[in-house]
ZATIPA-628870 format. One record per residue (C-alpha): residue in three letters; x, y, z. Coordinates in steps of 0.5 Angstrom, whole numbers, plus 500, padded with zeros to 3 digits. Each point is the difference from the previous one (the first is absolute). Example, Ala and Ser with C-alpha at 12.3 -4.5 7.8 and 13.67 -1.06 7.14 Angstrom:
# residues 2
ALA525491516
SER502507498
This chain:
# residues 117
UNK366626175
UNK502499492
UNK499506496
UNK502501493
UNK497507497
UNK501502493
UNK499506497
UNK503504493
UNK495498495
UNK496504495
UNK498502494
UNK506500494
UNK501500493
UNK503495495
UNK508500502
UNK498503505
UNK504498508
UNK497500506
UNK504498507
UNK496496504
UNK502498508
UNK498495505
UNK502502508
UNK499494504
UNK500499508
UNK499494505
UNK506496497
UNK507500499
UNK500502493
UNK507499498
UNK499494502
UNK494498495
UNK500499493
UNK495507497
UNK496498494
UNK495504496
UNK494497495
UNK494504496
UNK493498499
UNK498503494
UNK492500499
UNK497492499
UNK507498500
UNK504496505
UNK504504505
UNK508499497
UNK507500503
UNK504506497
UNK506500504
UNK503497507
UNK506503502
UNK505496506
UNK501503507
UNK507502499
UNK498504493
UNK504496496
UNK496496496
UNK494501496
UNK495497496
UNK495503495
UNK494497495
UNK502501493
UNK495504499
UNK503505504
UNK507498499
UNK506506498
UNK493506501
UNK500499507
UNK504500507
UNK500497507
UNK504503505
UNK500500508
UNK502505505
UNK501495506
UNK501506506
UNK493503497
UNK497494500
UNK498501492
UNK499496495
UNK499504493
UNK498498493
UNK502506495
UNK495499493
UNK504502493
UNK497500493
UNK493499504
UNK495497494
UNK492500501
UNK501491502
UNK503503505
UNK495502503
UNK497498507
UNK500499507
UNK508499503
UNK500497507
UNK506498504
UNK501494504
UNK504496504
UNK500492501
UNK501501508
UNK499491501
UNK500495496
UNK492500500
UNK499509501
UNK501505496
UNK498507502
UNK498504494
UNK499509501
UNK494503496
UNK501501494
UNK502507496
UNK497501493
UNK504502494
UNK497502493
UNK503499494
UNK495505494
UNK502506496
């Protein structure tokens, strides 16, 4: 069956960076557009980036948008999200996703990334 796993998260200061990752399985994952999103406490859960099957095109929130990067590793089924310049808004759950059918997405369980000095 689908499974997306993160991992990465943590505690880190202001300006900080982190590397968050997403290992899928149960799917042909160079095949499917990978997207994270975060929910931060009493706030909807929101799109930070999504990234192509092939790597080559990427999307981001503005919020995030010049501070963090999207990247894939399609022979290692992988998709990456690194986190620069972190600021305490940043703060929340991330979740990888994938939109499988038109009416499905698979979500993984979420990692927590703190953001306070």
């Amino acid at each position: 069956q689908v499974q997306l796993v993160e991992s990465g998260g943590g505690l880190v200061q202001p300006g900080g960076s982190l590397r968050l990752s997403c290992a899928a399985s149960g799917f042909t994952f160079s095949l499917y557009v990978m997207n994270w999103y975060r929910q931060a406490p009493g706030k909807e859960r929101e799109m930070v980036a999504n990234i192509a099957g092939s790597g080559r095109i990427t999307n981001y929130a503005d919020s995030v948008k010049d501070r963090f990067t999207i990247s894939r590793d399609n022979a290692r089924n992988v998709v990456y999200l690194q986190l620069n310049s972190l600021k305490v808004e940043d703060t929340a759950v991330y979740f990888c996703s994938v939109r499988l059918r038109p009416d499905f997405s698979s979500w993984g369980q979420g990692t927590q990334v703190t953001v306070s000095s």
